[in-house]
C-alpha positions, 0 to 999 in steps of 0.5 A: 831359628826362633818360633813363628808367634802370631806377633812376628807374623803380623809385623812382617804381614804389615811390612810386605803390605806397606812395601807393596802399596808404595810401589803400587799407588805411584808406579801404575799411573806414572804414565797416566800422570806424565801424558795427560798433566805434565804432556809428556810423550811416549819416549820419556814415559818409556825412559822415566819406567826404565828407571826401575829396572837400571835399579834392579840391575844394580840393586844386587850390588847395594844388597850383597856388598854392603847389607849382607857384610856390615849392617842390621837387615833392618836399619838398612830397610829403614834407611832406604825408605827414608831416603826414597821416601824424600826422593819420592817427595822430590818427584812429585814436585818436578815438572822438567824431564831431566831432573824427573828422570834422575830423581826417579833413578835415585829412587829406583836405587833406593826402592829395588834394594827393599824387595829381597831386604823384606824376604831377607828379614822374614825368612830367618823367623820362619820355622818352614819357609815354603809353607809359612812364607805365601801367607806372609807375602800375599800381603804384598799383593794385597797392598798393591791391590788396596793401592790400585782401588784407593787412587781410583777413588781418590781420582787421582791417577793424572796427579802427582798425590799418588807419589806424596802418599807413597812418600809418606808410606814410604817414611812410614815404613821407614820407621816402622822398620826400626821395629821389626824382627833383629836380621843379622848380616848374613856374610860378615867378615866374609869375602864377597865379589861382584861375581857372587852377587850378579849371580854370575856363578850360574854362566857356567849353566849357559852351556846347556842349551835348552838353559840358554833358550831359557835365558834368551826367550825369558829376555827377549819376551820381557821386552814386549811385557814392558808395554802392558806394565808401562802403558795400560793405565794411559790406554784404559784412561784414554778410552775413559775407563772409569777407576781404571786403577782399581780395575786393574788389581783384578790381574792381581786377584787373578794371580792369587787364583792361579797361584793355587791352581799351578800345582795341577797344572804343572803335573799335568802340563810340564815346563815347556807347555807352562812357559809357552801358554805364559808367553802366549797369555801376553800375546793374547792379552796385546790382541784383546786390548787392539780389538776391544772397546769401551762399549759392546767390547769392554768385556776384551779389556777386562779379559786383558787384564784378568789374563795376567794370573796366567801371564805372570806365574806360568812364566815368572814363577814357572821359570823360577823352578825350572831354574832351580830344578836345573841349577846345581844346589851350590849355585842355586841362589846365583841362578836365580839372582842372574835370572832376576837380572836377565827378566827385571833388569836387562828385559824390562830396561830394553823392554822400556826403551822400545815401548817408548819409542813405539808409542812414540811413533805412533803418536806422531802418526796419529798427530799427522793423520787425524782420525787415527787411533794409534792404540790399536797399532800400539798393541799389536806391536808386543803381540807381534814381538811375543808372538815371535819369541814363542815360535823360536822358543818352541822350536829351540827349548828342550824340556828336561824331566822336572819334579816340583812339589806344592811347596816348591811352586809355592815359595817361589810364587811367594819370592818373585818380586813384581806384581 
């Protein structure tokens, strides 16, 4: 393991930073761009965001078959870029709904596989990971933050520009990738099946039944999740909030906040409390957004908004310790690769399908009743849904004492993926 220096430090700082920005400056104001310059309704927006969890789910096959086998970290990080870098120029140019979607799955395909490619390369330079690892990766989370305000003030969160300038972010890192740190594969000359890179080693855990609840819930309650991070930007646009883009980094800023808080809150609180407030942050944040206003009320969207350092890391990173505190060291890395699976992959597809559909509906209500204000009955819907989930999980999930130190609740804010 070589020595941390200062260099390798700001080659991977500015490489968490670029590969955040690029999933940031396009992603939050797709819909916002699909529904007020291309018209399209709620039920292709829902399909066109499913697009990156299908890429999630097979992400895992891309990464463990080929890049942990037969190629340099590296120059297969350069080479997804390059490739998602022209699909993302295709995107930007396509205006017929078909064609976008599947341009937008390619893409997806490309993207997902970069997320552990960036952590693959940074971990073999850290002497401690847990402790160097969170310093490195908050760049990340500053590139998406620097993402939301540079659309706002470039006002152009209804325009295709948001996906040309993450293209030519994305060929910027592709190049740049050819001069990061050298990252060996991992697994060459060794067998690897579909088994080990789905994570379905950590079934076995399903037999527990508190871990199954864990499952279940952690699934099902990423359905109602989709609908913030697939249509806030329409609904804030659509109650003319201004730099609505910019505005909504203040959830990243309040993730940060909260990131450093957990270890206090996880001594006094425990799992089961920690997953439940999560889960109710979600609820709590739909309700805000029914009841709140543009005007006397403005203060509920932006309560909306600074609840997801709450929404986020109770129950992502939250749920990343308990499930490795339960999963047996030897199959740790597949527990958490399943879990990634089950909550990015299969949650947030699902999650898609029914936000569309659900925006869908009440769109159409709202085209045959003038006067009706769909959004609020939108909203309520997912607070409906998680409010739901929370009852069953309270009454089913048996928490089973847990240790966690700072630095175990650090390193796995620092690895979950989505901001």
């Amino acid at each position: 393991m070589q020595t941390l220096t200062m260099n390798v430090r700001a080659r991977l700082s500015a490489m968490m930073f670029l590969q955040f920005f690029i999933w940031g400056v396009w992603f939050v104001t797709l819909g916002t761009y699909l529904a007020e310059t291309l018209k399209m309704e709620g039920h292709f927006i829902g399909l066109a965001y499913s697009t990156m969890p299908w890429g999630a789910i097979f992400a895992p096959m891309l990464v463990g078959m080929i890049a942990d086998r037969f190629f340099p970290a590296q120059y297969v990080l350069s080479f997804c870029h390059l490739v998602g870098a022209g699909l993302l120029y295709l995107a930007s140019q396509t205006t017929e709904p078909t064609t976008l979607f599947w341009v937008l799955i390619g893409y997806a395909l490309c993207y997902n596989p970069t997320l552990p490619l960036v952590n693959a390369i940074s971990f073999p330079q850290l002497n401690s990971p847990q402790k160097q690892f969170p310093a490195i990766r908050v760049f990340g989370t500053l590139g998406w933050i620097a993402s939301g305000w540079l659309v706002s003030g470039l006002h152009i969160q209804k325009t295709s520009t948001t996906m040309v300038i993450a293209a030519g972010c994305s060929l910027l890192l592709a190049v740049y990738s050819l001069f990061l740190p050298h990252t060996p594969p991992k697994s060459s000359g060794k067998k690897v099946s579909l088994r080990d890179v789905f994570g379905l080693d950590a079934l076995s855990l399903m037999k527990d039944k508190s871990f199954a609840t864990f499952v279940i819930g952690s699934l099902l309650i990423c359905i109602p999740l989709t609908f913030y991070y697939n249509f806030t930007n329409q609904f804030l646009e659509a109650r003319h909030v201004e730099e609505s883009a910019g505005k909504m980094t203040f959830g990243q800023m309040s993730e940060v906040g909260f990131m450093l808080l957990m270890p206090l809150f996880f001594v006094r609180l425990g799992v089961k409390k920690m997953l439940l407030i999560g889960m109710a942050a979600w609820a709590l944040r739909y309700v805000l957004f029914a009841f709140g206003n543009n005007s006397s009320m403005i203060s509920f969207y932006y309560a909306g908004i600074m609840l997801h350092g709450i929404c986020f890391d109770f129950f992502f990173v939250t749920g990343q310790i308990y499930t490795d505190n339960t999963a047996p060291k030897a199959i740790q890395a597949s527990a958490q690769g399943f879990i990634g699976v089950i909550t990015y992959g299969v949650g947030m597809m699902i999650g898609s399908f029914v936000s569309g559909e659900v925006v869908q509906h009440y769109q159409n209500v709202a085209k045959a009743n003038p006067g009706f204000d769909p959004w609020k009955e939108i909203w309520l819907a997912p607070a409906y849904m998680a409010a739901v989930v929370i009852v069953l999980f309270a009454i089913f999930f048996r928490e089973k004492p847990v240790a966690a130190n700072v630095d175990e609740i650090n390193s796995a804010g620092a690895a979950v993926e989505m901001e």
